[in-house]
ZAMARGU-4260 file (C-alpha; in steps of 0.2 Angstrom, whole numbers, plus 5000, padded with zeros to 4 digits):
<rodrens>
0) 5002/5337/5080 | 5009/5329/5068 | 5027/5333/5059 | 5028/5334/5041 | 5041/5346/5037
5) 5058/5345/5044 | 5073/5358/5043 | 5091/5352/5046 | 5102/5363/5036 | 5118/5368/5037
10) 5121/5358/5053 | 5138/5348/5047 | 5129/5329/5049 | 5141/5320/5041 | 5129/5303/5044
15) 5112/5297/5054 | 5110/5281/5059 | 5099/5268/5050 | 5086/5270/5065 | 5084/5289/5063
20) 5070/5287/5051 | 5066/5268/5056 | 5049/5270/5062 | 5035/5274/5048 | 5032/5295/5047
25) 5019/5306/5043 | 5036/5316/5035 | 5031/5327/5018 | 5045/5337/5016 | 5065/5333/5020
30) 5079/5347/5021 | 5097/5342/5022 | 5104/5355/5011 | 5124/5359/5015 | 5129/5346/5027
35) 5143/5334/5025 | 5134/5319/5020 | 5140/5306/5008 | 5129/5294/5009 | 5111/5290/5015
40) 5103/5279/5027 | 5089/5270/5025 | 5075/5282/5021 | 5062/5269/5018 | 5049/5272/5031
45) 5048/5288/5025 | 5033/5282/5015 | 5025/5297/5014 | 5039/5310/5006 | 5038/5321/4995
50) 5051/5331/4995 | 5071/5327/4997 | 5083/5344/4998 | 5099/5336/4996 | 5110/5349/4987
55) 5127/5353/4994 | 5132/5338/5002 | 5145/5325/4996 | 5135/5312/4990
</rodrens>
């Protein structure tokens, strides 16, 4: 089973660590809509997405 779509709304994440997404992913599809971000990590691993829900955060 592989994991290409992940969920994490609405779960105040004000940050995630750099080695969050270190490791190379299958990942299509990202969902961080109405959290409390204001900046990213290091998304590059993430070689495979698609799809970035970023809206109502404060970046």
């Amino acid at each position: 089973m592989v994991l290409q779509e992940l969920v994490v709304d609405h779960n105040r994440i004000r940050a995630f660590n750099d080695s969050a997404f270190a490791k190379p992913s299958s990942l299509l599809t990202l969902h961080l809509e109405e959290n409390r971000l204001r900046e990213l990590g290091k998304l590059q691993s993430l070689v495979k997405l698609e799809k970035l829900f970023l809206g109502y955060n404060k970046i």
